[in-house]
C-alpha positions in Angstrom: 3.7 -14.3 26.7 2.0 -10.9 27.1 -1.3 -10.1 25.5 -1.5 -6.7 24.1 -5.3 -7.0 24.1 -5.0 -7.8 27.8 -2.9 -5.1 29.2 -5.3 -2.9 27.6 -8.2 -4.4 28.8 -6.4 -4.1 32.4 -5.7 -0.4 32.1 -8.8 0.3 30.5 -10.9 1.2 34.0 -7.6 3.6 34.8 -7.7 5.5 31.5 -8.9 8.9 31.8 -11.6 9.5 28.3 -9.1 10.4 25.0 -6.6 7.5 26.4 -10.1 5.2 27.0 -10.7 5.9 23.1 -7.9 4.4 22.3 -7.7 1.6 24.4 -11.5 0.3 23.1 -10.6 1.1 20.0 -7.6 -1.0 19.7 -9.7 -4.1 22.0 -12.1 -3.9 19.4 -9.5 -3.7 16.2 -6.1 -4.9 17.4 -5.5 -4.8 13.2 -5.1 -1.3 13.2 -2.0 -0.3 15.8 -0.3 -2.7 13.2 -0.9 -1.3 10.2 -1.0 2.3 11.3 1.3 5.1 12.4 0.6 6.5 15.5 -0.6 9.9 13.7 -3.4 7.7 11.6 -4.5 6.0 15.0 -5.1 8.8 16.5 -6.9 10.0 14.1 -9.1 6.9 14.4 -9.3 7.0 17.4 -10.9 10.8 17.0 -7.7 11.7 19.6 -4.2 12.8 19.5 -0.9 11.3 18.7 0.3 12.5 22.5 -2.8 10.3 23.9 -1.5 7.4 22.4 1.7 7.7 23.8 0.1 8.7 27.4 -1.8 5.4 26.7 1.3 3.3 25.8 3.1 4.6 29.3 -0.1 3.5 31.2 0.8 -0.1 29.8 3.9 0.1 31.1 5.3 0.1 27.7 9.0 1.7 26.3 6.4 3.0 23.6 4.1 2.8 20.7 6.5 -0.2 19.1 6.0 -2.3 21.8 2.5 -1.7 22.0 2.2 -3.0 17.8 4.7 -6.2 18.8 2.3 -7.4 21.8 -0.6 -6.6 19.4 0.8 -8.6 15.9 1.5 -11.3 18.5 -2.2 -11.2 19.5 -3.6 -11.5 16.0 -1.4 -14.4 15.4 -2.8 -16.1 18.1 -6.1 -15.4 17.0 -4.7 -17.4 13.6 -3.5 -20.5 15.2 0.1 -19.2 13.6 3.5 -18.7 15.3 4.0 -14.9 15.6 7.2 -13.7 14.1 9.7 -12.7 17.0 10.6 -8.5 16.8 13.9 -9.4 15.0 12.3 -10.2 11.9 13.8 -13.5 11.3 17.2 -11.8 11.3 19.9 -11.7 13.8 23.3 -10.1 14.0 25.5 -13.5 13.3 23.8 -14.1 9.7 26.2 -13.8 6.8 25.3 -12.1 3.8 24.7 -15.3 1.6 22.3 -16.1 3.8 20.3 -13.2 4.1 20.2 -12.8 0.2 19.3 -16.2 -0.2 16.5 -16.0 1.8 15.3 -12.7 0.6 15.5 -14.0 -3.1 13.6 -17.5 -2.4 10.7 -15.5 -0.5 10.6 -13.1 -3.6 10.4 -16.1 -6.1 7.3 -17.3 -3.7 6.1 -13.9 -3.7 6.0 -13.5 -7.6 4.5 -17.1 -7.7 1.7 -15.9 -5.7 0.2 -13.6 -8.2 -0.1 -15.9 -11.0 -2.2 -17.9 -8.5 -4.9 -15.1 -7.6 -4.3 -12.6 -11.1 -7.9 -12.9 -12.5 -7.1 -12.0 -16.3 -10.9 -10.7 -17.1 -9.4 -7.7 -13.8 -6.5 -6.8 -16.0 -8.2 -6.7 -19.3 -10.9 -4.5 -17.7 -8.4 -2.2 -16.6 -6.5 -1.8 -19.3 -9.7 -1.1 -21.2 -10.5 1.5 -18.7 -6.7 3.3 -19.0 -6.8 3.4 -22.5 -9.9 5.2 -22.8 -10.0 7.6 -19.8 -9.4 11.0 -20.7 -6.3 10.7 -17.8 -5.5 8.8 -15.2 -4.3 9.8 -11.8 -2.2 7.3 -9.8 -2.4 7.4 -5.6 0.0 5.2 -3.2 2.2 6.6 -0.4 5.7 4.8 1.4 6.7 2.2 -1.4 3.5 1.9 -2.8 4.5 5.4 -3.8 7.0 4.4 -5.3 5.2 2.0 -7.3 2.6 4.3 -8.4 5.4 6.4 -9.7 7.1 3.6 -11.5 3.2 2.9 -13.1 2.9 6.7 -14.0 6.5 6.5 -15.7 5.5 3.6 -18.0 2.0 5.3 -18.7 3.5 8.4 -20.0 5.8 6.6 -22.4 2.5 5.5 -24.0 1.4 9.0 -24.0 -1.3 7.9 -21.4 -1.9 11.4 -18.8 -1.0 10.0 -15.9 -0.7 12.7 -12.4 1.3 11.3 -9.5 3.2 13.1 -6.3 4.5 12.2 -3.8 2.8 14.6 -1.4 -0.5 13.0 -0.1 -1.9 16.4 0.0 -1.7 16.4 -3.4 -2.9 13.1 -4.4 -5.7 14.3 -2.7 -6.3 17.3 -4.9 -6.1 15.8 -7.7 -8.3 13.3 -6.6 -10.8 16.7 -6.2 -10.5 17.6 -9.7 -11.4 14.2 -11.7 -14.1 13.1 -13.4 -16.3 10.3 -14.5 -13.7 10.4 -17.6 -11.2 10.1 -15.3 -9.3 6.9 -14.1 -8.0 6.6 -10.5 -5.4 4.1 -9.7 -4.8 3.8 -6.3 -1.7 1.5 -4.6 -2.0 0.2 -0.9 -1.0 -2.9 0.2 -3.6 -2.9 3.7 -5.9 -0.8 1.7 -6.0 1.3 4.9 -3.6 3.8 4.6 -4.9 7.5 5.8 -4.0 9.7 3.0 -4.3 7.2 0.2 -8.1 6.1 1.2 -9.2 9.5 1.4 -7.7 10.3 -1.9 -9.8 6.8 -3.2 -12.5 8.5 -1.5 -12.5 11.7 -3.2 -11.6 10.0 -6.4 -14.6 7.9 -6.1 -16.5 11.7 -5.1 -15.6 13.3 -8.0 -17.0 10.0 -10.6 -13.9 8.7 -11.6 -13.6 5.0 -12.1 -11.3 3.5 -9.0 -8.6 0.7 -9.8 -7.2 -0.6 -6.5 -3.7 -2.5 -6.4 -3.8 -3.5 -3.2 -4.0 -6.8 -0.6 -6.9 -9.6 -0.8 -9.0 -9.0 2.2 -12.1 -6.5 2.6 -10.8 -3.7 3.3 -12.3 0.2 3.3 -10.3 0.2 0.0 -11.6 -2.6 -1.7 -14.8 -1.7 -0.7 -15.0 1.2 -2.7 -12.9 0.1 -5.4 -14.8 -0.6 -9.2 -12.0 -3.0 -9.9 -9.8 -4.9 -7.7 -5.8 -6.5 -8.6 -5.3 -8.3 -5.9 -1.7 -9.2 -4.7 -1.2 -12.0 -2.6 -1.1 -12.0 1.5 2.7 -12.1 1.8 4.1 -9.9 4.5 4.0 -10.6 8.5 1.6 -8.7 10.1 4.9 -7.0 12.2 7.3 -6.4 9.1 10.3 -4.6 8.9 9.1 -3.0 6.0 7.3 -3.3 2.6 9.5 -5.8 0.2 7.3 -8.5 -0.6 4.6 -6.3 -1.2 6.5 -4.0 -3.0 7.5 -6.5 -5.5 4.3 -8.0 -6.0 2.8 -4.9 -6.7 5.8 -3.9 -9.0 5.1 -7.2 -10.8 0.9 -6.3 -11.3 2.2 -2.7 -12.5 4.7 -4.6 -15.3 1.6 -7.1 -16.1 -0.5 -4.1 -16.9 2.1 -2.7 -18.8 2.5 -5.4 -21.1 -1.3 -5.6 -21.7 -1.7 -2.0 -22.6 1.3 -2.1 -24.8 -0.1 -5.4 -26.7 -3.4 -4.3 -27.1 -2.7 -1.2 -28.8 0.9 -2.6 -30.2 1.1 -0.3 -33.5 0.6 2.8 -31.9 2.4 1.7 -28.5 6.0 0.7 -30.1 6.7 3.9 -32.0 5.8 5.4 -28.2 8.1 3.8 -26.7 10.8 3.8 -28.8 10.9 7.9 -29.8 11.0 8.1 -25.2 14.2 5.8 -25.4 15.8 7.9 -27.8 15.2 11.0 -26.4 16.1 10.3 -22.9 19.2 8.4 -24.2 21.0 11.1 -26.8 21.2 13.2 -23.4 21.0 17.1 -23.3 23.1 18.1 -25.7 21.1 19.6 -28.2 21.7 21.4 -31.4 22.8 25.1 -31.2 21.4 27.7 -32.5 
């Protein structure tokens, strides 16, 4: 089976200097073409997305997906595990039973996962810290995005402040303007992701306190993080796209939740309930 590590190693005396960058780069930490887009490697890589393709053609590759398959495989040699094979697991004959069967049961193992590695003391503290920041601005792009919007939803019905967009630049501003009263809650599953670690970064800049959701591991995330709840290891290291994650993260977001609503219950509930009404009687208002 082809090494990604060692085509690159072969090419590497051909390379001219940007594509060079790349290849060492990628010897060095294999982990990243995985994990990143081709925009967010070159910018590791202090080059250009058009280098990395130049570099990926050198291989002898159709392209910057191959070059991520050949590298995943790699790692999970390094592992002693079977690599996953570029299908996912899927193929074009499976019915749809099957599929949903297997995507609940892995969600079920998924969900199980958390309870193993949820450190309760990490959720109280957090909670603590949401309740008494002056606001709270939540960061996460791709589905954690979508989590982090799903979080900022529930903290608004307890009239918590909570910022979100979905536009990184703007996570980033709004990273700029917080403060040490301030609470950042930032969602990545790698704890790698471009956009979102410079927003932890700036976060972290401007004094705020920094509550990572994100994947065990040290990551540049974690490392900077006050406060870490973990979610469990559960996707391939070549995935399809974020599910498991997704859910787990989801699931830490809902845990939170219930904490902050039973720790300040009296005031919580009437909260809660006024939002439901309100959003349920529709627009139709009185007229004047």
């Amino acid at each position: 089976m082809t090494s990604g590590i060692a085509v690159l190693r072969e090419i590497l005396d051909s390379c001219g200097g940007a594509e060079r960058k790349v290849a060492e780069y990628l010897i060095g930490d294999p982990r990243t073409a995985v994990f990143c887009t081709i925009a967010e490697l070159a910018r590791r890589a202090e080059t250009s997305p058009p280098t990395v393709v130049r570099l990926c053609k050198r291989a002898g590759l159709s392209g910057y997906r191959e070059l991520q398959i050949l590298l995943s495989r790699d790692l999970y040699a390094l592992s002693g595990t079977e690599a996953p094979s570029p299908d996912f697991e899927l193929d074009s004959g499976q019915s749809v039973e099957a599929i949903a069967t297997n995507a609940v049961e892995k969600t079920k193992e998924a969900l199980d996962k958390v309870l193993t590695i949820l450190k309760p003391e990490a959720v109280e503290k957090a909670a603590s810290a949401i309740a008494s920041a002056r606001s709270v601005a939540a960061f996460g792009m791709g589905a954690s995005g979508v989590v982090a919007y799903d979080l900022s939803q529930k903290l608004s019905r307890l009239g918590i402040v909570c910022n979100f967009s979905f536009d990184p630049h703007m996570q980033i501003t709004a990273a700029c303007g917080l403060s040490d009263k301030d609470v950042a809650i930032v969602i990545s599953y790698s704890g790698e992701t471009g956009p979102v670690l410079r927003a932890a970064q700036e976060a972290k800049r401007s004094g705020a306190r920094i509550i990572a959701i994100a994947g065990m591991g040290s990551t540049p995330l974690s490392r900077i993080a006050d406060l870490i709840l973990a979610i469990p290891t559960t996707e391939p290291v070549f995935r399809q796209g974020a599910s498991l994650s997704r859910s787990t993260q989801l699931v830490v977001v809902d845990i939170l939740y219930g904490v902050l609503v039973s720790r300040n219950i009296e005031r919580a509930i009437p909260l809660i309930e006024r939002s439901m009404r309100a959003t349920h009687e529709g627009s139709e208002g009185p007229t004047q």
